[in-house]
C-alpha positions as CSV (number, residue, x, y, z in Angstrom):
1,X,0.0,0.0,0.0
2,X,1.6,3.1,-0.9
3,X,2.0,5.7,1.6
4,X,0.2,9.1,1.5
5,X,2.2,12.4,1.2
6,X,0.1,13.8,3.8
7,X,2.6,12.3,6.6
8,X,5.1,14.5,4.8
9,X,3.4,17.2,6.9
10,X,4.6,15.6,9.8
11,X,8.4,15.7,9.2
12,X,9.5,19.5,9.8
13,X,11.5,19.1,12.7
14,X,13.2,16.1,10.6
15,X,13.3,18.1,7.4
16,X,15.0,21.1,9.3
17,X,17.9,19.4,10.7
18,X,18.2,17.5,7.4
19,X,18.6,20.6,5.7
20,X,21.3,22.1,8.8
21,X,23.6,19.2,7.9
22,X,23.6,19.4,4.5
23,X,24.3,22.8,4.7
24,X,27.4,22.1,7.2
25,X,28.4,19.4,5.1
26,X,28.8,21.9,2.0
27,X,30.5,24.3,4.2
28,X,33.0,21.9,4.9
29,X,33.4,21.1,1.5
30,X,34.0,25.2,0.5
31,X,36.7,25.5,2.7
32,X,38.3,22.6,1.6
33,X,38.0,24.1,-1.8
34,X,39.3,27.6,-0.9
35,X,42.2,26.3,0.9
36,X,40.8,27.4,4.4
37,X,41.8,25.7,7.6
38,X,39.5,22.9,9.1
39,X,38.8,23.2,12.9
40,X,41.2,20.4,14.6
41,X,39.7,21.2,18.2
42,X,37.6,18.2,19.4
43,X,34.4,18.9,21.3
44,X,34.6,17.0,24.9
45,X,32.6,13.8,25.1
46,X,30.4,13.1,26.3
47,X,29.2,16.2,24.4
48,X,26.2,18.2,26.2
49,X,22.7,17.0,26.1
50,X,19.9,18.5,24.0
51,X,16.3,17.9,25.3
52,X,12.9,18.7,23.8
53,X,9.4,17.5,24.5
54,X,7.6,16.9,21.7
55,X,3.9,16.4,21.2
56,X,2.3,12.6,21.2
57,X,2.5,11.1,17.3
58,X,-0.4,10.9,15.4
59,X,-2.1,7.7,15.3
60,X,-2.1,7.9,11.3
61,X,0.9,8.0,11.1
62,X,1.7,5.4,13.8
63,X,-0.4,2.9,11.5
64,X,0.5,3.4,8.0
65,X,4.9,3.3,9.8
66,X,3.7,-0.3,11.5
67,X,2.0,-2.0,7.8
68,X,5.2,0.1,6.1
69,X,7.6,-2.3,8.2
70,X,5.5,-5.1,8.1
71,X,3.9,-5.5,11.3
72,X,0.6,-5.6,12.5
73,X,-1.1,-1.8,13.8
74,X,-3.9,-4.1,15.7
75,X,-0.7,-5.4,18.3
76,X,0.5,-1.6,19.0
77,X,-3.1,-0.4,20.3
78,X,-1.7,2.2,23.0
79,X,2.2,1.5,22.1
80,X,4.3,3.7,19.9
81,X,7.0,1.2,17.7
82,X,10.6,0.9,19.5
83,X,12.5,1.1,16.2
84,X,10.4,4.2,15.6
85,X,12.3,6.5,17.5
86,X,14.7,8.0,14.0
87,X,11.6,9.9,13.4
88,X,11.8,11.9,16.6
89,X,15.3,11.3,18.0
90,X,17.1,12.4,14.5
91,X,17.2,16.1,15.1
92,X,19.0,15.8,18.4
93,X,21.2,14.0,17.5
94,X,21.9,16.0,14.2
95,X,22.8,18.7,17.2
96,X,25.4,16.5,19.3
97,X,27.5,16.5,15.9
98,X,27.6,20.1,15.6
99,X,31.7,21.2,15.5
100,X,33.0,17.5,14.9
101,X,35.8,18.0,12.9
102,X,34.6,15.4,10.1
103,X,33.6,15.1,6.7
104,X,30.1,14.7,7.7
105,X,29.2,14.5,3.9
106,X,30.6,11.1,3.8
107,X,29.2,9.5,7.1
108,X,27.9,6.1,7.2
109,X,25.1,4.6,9.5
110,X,27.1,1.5,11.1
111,X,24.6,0.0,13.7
112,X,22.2,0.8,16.6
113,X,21.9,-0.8,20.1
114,X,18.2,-0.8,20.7
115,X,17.2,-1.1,24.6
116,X,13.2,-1.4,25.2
117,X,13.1,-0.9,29.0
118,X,8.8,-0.2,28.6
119,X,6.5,0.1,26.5
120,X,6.5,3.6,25.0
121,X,3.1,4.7,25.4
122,X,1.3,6.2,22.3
123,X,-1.2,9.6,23.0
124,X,1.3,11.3,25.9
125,X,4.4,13.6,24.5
126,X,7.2,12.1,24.2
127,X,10.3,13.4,26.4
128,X,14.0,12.9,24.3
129,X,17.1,13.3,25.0
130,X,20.6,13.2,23.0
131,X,24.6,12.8,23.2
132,X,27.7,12.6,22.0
133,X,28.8,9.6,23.8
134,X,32.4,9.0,22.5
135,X,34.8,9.0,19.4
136,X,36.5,6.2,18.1
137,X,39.4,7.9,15.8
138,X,42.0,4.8,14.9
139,X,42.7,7.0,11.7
140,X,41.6,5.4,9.1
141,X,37.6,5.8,10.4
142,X,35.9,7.5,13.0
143,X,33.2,5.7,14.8
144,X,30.5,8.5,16.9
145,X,29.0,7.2,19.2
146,X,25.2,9.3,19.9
147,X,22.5,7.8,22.9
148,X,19.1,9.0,22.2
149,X,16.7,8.3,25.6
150,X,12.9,8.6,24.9
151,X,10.2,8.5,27.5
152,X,6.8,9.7,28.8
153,X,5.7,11.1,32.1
154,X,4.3,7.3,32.7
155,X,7.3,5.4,31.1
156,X,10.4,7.4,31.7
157,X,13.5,6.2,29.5
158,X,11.3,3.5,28.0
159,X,13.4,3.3,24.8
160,X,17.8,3.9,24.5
161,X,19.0,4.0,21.6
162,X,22.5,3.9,20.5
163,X,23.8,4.6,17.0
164,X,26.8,4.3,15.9
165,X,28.1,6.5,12.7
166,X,30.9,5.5,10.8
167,X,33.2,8.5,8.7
168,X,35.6,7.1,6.5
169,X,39.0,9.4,6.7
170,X,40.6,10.4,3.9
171,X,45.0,10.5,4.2
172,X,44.8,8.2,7.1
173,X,48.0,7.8,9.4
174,X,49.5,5.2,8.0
175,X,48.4,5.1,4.4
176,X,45.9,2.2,4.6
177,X,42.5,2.2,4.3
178,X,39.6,0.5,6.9
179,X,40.6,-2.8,5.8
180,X,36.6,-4.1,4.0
181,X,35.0,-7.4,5.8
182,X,32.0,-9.0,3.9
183,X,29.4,-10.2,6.5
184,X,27.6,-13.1,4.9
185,X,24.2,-15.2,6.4
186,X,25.5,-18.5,7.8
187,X,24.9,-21.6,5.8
188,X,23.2,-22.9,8.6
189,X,20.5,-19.8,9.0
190,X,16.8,-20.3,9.6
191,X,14.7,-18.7,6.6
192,X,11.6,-16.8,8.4
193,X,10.6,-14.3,6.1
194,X,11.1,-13.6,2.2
195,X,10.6,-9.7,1.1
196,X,10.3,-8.2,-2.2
197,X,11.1,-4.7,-1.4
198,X,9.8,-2.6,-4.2
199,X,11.6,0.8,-6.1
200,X,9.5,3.2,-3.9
201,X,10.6,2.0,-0.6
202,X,13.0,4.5,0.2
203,X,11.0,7.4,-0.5
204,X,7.8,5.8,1.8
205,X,10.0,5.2,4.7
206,X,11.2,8.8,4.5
207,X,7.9,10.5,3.8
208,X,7.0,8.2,7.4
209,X,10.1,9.2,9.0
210,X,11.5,12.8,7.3
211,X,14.7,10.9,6.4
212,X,14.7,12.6,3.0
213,X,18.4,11.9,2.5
214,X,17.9,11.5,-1.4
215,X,20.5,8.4,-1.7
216,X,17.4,6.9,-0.4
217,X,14.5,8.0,-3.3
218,X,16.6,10.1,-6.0
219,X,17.9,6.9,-8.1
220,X,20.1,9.8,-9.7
221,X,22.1,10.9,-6.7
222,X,22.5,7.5,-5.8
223,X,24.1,6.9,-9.3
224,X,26.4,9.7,-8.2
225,X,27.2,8.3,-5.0
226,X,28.5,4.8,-6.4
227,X,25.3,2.4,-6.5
228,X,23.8,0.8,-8.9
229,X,20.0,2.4,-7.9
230,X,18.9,4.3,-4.8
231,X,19.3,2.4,-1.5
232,X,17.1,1.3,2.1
233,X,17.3,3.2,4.9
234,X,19.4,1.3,7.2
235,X,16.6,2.0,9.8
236,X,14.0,0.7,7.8
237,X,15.7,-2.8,7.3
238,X,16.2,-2.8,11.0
239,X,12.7,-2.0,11.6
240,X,11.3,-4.6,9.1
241,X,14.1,-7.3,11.0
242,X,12.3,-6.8,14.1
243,X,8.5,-6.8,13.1
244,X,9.8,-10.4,11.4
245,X,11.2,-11.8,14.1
246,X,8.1,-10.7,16.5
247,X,5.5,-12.2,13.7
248,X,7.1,-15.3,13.2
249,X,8.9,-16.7,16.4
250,X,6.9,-14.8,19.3
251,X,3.6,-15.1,17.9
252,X,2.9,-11.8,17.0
253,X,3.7,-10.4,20.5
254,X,5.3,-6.7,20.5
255,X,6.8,-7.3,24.5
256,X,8.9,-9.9,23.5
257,X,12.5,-8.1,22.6
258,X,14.0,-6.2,25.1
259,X,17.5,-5.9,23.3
260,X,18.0,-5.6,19.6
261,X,21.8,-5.2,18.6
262,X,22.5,-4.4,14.4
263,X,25.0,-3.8,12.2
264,X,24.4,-2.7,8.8
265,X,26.8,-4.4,6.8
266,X,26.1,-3.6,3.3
267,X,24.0,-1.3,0.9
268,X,20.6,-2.8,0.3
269,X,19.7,-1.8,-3.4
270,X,16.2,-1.2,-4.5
271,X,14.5,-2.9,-5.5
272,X,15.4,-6.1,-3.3
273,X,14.5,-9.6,-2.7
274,X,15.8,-11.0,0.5
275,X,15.2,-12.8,3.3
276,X,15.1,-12.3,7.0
277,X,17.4,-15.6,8.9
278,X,17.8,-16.9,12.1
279,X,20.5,-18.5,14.0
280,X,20.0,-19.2,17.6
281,X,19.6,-15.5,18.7
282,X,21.7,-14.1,16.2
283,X,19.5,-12.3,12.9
284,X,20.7,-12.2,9.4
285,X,19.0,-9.7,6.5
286,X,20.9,-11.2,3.3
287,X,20.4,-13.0,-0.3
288,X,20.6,-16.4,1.6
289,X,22.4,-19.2,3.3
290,X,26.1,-18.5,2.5
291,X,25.3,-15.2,0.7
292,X,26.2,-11.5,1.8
293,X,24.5,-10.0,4.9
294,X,23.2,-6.4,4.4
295,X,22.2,-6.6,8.6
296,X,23.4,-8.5,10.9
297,X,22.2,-8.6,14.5
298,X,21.6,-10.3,17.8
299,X,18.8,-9.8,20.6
300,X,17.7,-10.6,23.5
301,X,14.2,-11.2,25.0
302,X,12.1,-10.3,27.7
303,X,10.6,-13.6,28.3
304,X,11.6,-17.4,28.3
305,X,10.5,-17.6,25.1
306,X,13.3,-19.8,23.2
307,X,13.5,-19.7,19.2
């Protein structure tokens, strides 16, 4: 079902900060251009924290983002989605990066931590909070570290979130590049679900998120960037990981997960067809068995429920 425009409405806090770090990014680029000096100073971690209230989501919108990722509005009556929290939690963490002295143009989305402590209660605003955590520099990459915390007055710091962006340096130290490791789905892997992921996907999720990031919807710029055809949100294939797991091996329930721990591993290309697999309590997005992995993940439950 394609998703209405209407929920691009919706986005403007999302759209904003997009729009800030693309315009940093460019400034970063002119300098380097016109010969001017980069800042070398590194902002203290952890950085400061930026807070905001902001107002409970619409239920629209909370219902077409569930059947977008697959899962089943019915089983959220009252809850908003875990793995929803980009749509809100992006601009503050867009504001923890402000003065990082980093190509920001060329940053990667390398995993998220994703802690469900309680339900996250739909109809009551929604308190966040965001960090700078750390900085992993080994010279070659630089891995930031960000902790967005969302809550309501009834479940405080229901949902942490840590993500985990990757910049690739250019000149590193010692001449060599972050050496490239291809994650591939164990021959071994459970298949639970197959997905055809149609052209369009990237520009739904964002119209449901505000991730507009045009690598995403403008097959074009994604051209430009190196890939074959615009690519999925790493966010989304996260989100549709988890709605799979939670329909097929816990029955549906949305209080099973308490921990969901991904990488994102490679590119997913639109349009796609791949399968979600399952090893023990470790999760696999890839081709298939013995293939490459564009996710890979483990989690951990809140019940004795045993795959």
């Amino acid at each position: 079902m394609p998703v209405a425009n209407k929920h691009v409405l919706q986005q403007g806090p999302v759209l904003a900060s997009l729009a800030g770090a693309a315009v940093a990014a460019l400034r970063q680029q002119l300098d380097a251009k016109l010969g001017r000096p980069a800042p070398t100073g590194m902002p203290p971690v952890p950085s400061q924290e930026f807070s905001a209230t902001i107002p409970p989501r619409p239920d629209d919108l909370l219902r077409d983002y569930v059947r977008n990722c697959g899962g089943d509005p019915s089983a959220y009556r009252g809850m908003v989605p875990a793995h929803m929290f980009p749509q809100w939690g992006f601009p503050l963490s867009a504001k923890t990066l402000a003065g990082i002295p980093y190509p920001l143009v060329r940053v990667l989305n390398g995993g998220c931590r994703l802690q469900m402590n309680l339900p996250l209660p739909s109809g009551e605003p929604l308190h966040v909070r965001a960090r700078l955590e750390d900085i992993d520099d080994n010279g070659r990459r630089a891995v930031l570290h960000q902790r967005v915390v969302t809550g309501t007055d009834s479940a405080p710091d229901a949902v942490v979130a840590d993500l985990y962006a990757i910049v690739p340096l250019a000149g590193a130290k010692d001449g060599k590049r972050e050496p490239k490791v291809t994650a591939r789905v164990p021959d071994d892997a459970e298949e639970l679900q197959r997905w055809r992921i149609g052209p369009q996907a990237g520009l739904e999720f964002a119209k449901l998120t505000g991730d507009f990031n045009p690598v995403h919807w403008v097959r074009a710029y994604a051209r430009a960037a190196g890939f074959r055809s615009t690519i999925l949100h790493g966010f989304a294939t996260m989100a549709r990981a988890i709605e799979g797991l939670q329909r097929t091996i816990f029955a549906g329930s949305v209080h099973a997960l308490r921990v969901v721990d991904v990488k994102f591993t490679k590119p997913l290309v639109l349009p796609a067809k791949v399968g979600l697999y399952l090893r023990g309590h470790e999760m696999y997005v890839g081709d298939a068995p013995g293939g490459p992995a564009y996710l890979v993940g483990t989690f951990e439950t809140n019940t004795k429920a045993e795959t």
